[in-house]
N, C-alpha and C positions, 0 to 999 in steps of 0.2 A: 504494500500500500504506500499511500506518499504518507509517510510516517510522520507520527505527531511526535514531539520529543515534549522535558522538560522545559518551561520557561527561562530556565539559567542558562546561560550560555557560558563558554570557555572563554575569557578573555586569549590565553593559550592557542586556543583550538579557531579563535577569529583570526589571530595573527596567522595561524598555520594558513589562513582561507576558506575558510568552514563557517558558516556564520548558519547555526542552529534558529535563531529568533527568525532569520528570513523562511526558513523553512516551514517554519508555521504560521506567519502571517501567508507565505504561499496558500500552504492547505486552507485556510479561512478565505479565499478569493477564491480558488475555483471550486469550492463545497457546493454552490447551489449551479454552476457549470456542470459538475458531474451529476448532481443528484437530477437535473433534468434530460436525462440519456435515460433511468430507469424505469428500466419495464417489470412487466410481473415476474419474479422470482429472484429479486434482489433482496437479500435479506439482512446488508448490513451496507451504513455508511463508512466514507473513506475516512480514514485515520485510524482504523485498526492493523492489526498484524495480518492481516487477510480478507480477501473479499469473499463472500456465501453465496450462492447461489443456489436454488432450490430448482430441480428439475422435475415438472408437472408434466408429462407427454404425455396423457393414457391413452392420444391418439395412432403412438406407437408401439409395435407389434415388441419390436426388435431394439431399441435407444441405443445406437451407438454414438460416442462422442469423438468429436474433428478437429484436431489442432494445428492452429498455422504460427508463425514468428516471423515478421520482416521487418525492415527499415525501407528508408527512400533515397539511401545512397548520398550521394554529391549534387544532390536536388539541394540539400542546407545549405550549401554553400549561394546557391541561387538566391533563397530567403532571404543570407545574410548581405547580398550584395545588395538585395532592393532593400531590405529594414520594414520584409513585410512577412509575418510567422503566422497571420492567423488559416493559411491555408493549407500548410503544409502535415498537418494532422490528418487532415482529410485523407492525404495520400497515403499518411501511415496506415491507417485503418483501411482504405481501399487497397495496398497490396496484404493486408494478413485476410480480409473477407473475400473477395474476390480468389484467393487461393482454396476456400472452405468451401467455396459456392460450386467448384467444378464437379466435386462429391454429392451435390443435391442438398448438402446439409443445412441448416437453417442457424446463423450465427448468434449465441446466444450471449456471451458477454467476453470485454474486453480490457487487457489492462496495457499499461504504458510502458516506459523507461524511458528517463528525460535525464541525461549526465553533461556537466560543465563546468567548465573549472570554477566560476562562481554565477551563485544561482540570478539572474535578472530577472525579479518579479513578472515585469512588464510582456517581456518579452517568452518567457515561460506559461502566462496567463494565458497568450493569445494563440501558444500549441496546444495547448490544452481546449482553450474555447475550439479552435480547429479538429480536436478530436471527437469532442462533442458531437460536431456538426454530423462527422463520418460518423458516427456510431447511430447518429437519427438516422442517415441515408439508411443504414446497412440494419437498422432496425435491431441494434443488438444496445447492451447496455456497458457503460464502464464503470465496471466497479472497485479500480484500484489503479496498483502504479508504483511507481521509486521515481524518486529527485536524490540524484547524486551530485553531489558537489568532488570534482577530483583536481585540482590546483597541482601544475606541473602534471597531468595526464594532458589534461586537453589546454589551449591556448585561450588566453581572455576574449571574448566575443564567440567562441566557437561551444555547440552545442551536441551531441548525438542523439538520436530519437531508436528505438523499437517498441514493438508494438506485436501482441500475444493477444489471438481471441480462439476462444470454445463455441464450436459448433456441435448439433446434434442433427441425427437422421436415422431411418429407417435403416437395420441392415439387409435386409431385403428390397431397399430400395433405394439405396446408394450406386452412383455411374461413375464406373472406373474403364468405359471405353471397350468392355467384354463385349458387349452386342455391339460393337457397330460390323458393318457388313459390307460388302464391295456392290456398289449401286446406294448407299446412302447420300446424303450432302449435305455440302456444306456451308450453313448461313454463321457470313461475320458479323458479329453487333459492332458502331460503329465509335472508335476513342476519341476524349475529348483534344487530345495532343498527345504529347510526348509522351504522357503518363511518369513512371519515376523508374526507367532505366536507362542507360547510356548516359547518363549527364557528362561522365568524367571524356566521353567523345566529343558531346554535347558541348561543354565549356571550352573544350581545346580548341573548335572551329572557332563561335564565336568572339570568344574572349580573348584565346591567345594569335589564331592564325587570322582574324579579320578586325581583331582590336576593337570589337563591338562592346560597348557599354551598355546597363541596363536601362538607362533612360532615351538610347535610340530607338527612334520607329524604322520598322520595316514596313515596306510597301503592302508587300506579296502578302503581309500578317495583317495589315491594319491594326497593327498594335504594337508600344514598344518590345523591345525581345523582352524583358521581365517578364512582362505580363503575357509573353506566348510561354516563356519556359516556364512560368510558378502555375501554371493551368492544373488545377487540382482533377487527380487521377477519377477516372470516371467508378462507379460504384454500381455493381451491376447484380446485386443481389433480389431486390423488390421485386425487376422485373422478371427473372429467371423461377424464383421462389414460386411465385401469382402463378406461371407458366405451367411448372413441373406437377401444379395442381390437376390440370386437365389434360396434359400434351406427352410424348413421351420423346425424348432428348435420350441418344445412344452416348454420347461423351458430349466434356466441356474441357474449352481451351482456355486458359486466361495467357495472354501473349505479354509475358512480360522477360526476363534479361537470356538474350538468346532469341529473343524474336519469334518470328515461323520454323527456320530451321528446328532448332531444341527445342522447341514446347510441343508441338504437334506431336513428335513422333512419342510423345510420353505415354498418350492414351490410344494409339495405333494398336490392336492386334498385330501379331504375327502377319506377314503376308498380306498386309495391306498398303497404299499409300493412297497420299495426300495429294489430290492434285489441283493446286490453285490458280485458276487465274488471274492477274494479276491488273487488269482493267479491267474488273466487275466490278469497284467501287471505288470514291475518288479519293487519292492517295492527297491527305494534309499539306496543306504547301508547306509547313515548316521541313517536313521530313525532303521536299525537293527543294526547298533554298539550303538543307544541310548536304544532301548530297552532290547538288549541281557546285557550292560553294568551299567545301569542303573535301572535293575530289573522290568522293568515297566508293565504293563498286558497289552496283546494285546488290551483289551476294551479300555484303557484307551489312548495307540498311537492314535488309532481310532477317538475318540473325541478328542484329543489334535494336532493333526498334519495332515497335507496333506497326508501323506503316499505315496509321489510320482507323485499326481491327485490335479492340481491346481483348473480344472475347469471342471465340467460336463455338457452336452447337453442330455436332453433328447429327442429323437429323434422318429419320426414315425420309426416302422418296417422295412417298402421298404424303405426307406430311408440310410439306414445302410449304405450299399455298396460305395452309391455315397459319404454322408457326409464322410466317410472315407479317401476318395479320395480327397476330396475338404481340409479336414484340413492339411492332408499329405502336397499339392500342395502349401499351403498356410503356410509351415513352422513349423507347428505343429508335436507333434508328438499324435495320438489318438490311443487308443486302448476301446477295446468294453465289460466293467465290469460289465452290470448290465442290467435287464429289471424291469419291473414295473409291478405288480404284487396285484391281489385284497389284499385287508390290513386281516390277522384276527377277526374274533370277538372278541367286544370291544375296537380293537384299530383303532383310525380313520388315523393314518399315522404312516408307520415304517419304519424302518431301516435297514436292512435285514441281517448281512454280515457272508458269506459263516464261519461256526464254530468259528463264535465270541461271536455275539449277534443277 
């Protein structure tokens, strides 16, 4: 939890860098930030040694539980260049749920890790209000956390984020990509941006090889670069969850470090592949001012970025039509990139995409 201490502080332990008193006026600012994320089966407020959760399914046969862990890489560094945090929580919680959601599972609660060599209310506040936000999208609840103070680990101004949530689902009705079948396909749902991998490519075009600042405007973006790279990751639970209610989805993709190449072939059967094409839906201009600009090979956009496709569903055939309809209705934008296709000899899963690879 983000841990209450005593009100005494170490004169000692201040000089070391450690300032305890900031740590719990922290917890007293964002106490009603997190208590408005909870949902039914929260059983205890933050400042304890742990957060409770009470699991009520009796609509499940089978309850098994689904854990993810991520961060958002050298996206912080982005934050820190504009001196804007309240969005980048968002992302944290959008890569741990979006990895829970390709399981079917229903994200149930969420907790933090926020370390810096010393704590900045302000700026600490407004990760946290950003986590919030993601935890309403993603419909799960936070109910805990740690603020670490670590002086001489990390530099003054510089912060690290992860981010742990529990999901539950049917084990009878959890997709790990078993059924899907050669004549299925494939609808991409469509990413807000960048989402939160490649940065560290990401930074190296803009910032070091084109000397762009975050308060220049791009054309091609109609908005300055901060504001195209801090685009908070998109969150694709709601609509998937609503979906899985009535539809039946053979596997889910979430496209994140490693792109198309490495994520697809994760939920591949044996002897299957992926074959994309690659104009069936319009590819973000930032990802073509990064590659046109930054020299990069299409193969390599490919494994390193979304290219536009946060998340894919591979779908029965007859199905097409309707799920089309149903992500539409549900806020989504879907377009239809790919089928599934018996794999070559020798290769027991590929990758397919239309004059790449």
């Amino acid at each position: 939890m983000h841990d209450t201490f005593m009100t005494h502080t170490s004169s000692k332990y201040t000089e070391a860098g450690v300032d305890i008193d900031k740590g719990n006026a922290f917890i007293s600012r964002i106490k009603s930030i997190v208590a408005d994320t909870h949902r039914r089966g929260v059983l205890t407020d933050i400042g304890g040694f742990s957060g409770l959760f009470a699991i009520g399914h009796e609509d499940l046969k089978n309850p098994v539980l689904i854990a993810s862990t991520d961060g958002v890489g050298t996206k912080l560094n982005v934050a820190k260049l504009c001196n804007k945090h309240d969005t980048i929580g968002i992302d944290l919680v959008a890569m741990c749920v979006n990895d829970v959601i390709v399981s079917g599972a229903k994200p149930l609660f969420f907790l933090d890790y926020f370390a810096s060599s010393s704590l900045d209310l302000d700026v600490a506040t407004e990760v946290v209000r950003g986590i919030a936000t993601g935890c309403k999208q993603a419909q799960c609840s936070l109910i805990g956390g740690e603020t670490a103070e670590m002086p001489g680990l990390y530099q003054p101004g510089d912060y690290d984020l992860a981010g742990f949530v529990v999901g539950i689902g049917d084990r009878n009705a959890l997709i790990d990509g078993s059924d899907i079948r050669v004549g299925d396909r494939i609808i991409g749902l469509a990413s807000s941006g960048i989402h939160s991998n490649g940065y560290s490519l990401v930074r190296k075009v803009f910032f070091e090889e084109l000397g762009k600042k975050v308060d220049d405007s791009i054309e091609e973006f109609g908005c300055t670069v901060g504001e195209e790279l801090l685009r908070p990751t998109r969150i694709y639970v709601e609509s998937i969850i609503n979906i899985l209610r009535r539809c039946t989805i053979h596997g889910l993709v979430h496209i994140t470090g490693g792109g198309f190449i490495d994520n697809i072939p994760r939920i591949l059967p044996a002897g299957c592949a992926a074959h994309i094409n690659k104009d069936s839906w319009p590819v973000l201009p930032v990802f073509t001012y990064l590659q046109n600009k930054g020299n990069i090979s299409a193969a390599e956009m490919y494994r390193t970025f979304n290219m536009g496709i946060g998340m894919m569903a591979v779908v029965p055939e007859n199905s097409v039509d309707d799920l089309l309809h149903q992500f539409r209705a549900h806020g989504e934008q879907p377009y239809l990139i790919g089928e599934i296709k018996a794999a070559q000899a020798g290769h027991e899963r590929q990758v397919i995409i239309d004059g790449i690879c």
